[in-house]
N, C-alpha and C positions, 0 to 999 in steps of 0.2 A: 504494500500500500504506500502511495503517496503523501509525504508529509507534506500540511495546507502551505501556500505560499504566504511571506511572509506580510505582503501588501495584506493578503484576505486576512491574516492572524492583524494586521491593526485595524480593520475593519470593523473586527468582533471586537476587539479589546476596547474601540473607540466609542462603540454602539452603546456600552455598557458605563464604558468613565463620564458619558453625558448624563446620567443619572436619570435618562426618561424611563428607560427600560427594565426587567428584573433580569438574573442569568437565564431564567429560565425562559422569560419571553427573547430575550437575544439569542439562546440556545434555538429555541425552535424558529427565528426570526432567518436564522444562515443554516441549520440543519446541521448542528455540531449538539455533542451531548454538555450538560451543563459542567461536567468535569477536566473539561477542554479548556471552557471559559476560565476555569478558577486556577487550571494549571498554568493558561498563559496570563493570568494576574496575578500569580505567586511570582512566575519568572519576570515580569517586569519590575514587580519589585526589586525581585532581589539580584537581579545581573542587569536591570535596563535595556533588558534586548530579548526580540520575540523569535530570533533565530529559533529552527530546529536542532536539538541537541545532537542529532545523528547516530551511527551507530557505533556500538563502543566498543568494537573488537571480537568478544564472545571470548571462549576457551582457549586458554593457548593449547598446541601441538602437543600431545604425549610423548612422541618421539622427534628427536634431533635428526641432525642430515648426519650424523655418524651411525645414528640406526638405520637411518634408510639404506643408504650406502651395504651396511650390513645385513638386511632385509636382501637388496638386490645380488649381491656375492651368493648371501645363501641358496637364493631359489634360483641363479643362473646355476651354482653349483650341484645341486638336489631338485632338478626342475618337476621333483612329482610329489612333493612335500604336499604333506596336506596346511590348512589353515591353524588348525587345533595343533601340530605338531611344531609349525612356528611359533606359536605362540607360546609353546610350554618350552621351547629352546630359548625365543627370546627372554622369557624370564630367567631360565637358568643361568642363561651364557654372559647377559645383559642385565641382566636384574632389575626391570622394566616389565610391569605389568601391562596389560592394553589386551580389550578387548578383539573377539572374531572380525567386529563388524569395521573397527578403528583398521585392523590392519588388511581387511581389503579394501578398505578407502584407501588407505597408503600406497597398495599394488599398484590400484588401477591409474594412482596419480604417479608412479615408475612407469607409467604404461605397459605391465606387468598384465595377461588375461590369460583365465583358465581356459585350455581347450582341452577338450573328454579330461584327463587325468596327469594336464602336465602345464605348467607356465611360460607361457612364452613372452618374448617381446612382441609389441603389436607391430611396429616393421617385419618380424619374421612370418606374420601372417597376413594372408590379403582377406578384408574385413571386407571388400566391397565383393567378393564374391556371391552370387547366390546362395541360400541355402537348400537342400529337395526340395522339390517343390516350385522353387524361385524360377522367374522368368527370365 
């Protein structure tokens, strides 16, 4: 979703600082909920500015580029390792716990993919081929 621009966020905050309106009729006045209103007149209070705050990163990485690096050695080296078998290596070897799901996120950004029961590089395979069936 689109955060409001910031001309429309003085629109509502200005609709409201005229003192004709209540939030709740300026809420329904532009079609914002009235905890919009009160969040962009908490923030002009308190920073003077109705910017959107953005987004603030999320989770850092479990794993470093010396895991992945080592992620990639392993499965070029053992290209029929299963996922559960890495994983219980990489905690051994590495002493890094991380989920099945974290470390095929990881593969597929090595551009690492499973075909039947073995990893390849996706250069070493041609993806735009058909599959049975395909035309």
């Amino acid at each position: 979703m689109q955060a409001y621009s910031i001309d429309f966020r003085q629109k509502v905050v200005s609709a409201y600082e005229n003192g004709l309106e209540t939030i709740i009729e300026v809420a329904e006045r532009f079609e914002v909920s009235p905890s919009f209103i009160k969040k962009m007149l908490a923030r002009k209070r308190s920073t003077g500015d109705l910017k959107p705050i953005g987004h603030r990163g999320g989770q850092k990485k479990r794993l470093s580029d010396e895991h992945r690096k080592w992620l990639l050695k392993t499965i070029l080296a053992e290209p029929d390792i299963t996922l559960a078998d890495l994983q219980e290596r990489l905690e051994r070897e590495k002493g890094i716990s991380v989920s099945v799901p974290t470390l095929s996120r990881e593969l597929r950004a090595l551009n690492l993919r499973r075909k039947k029961n073995r990893w390849l590089l996706v250069n070493e395979t041609n993806e735009s081929e058909p599959g049975i069936g395909g035309e």
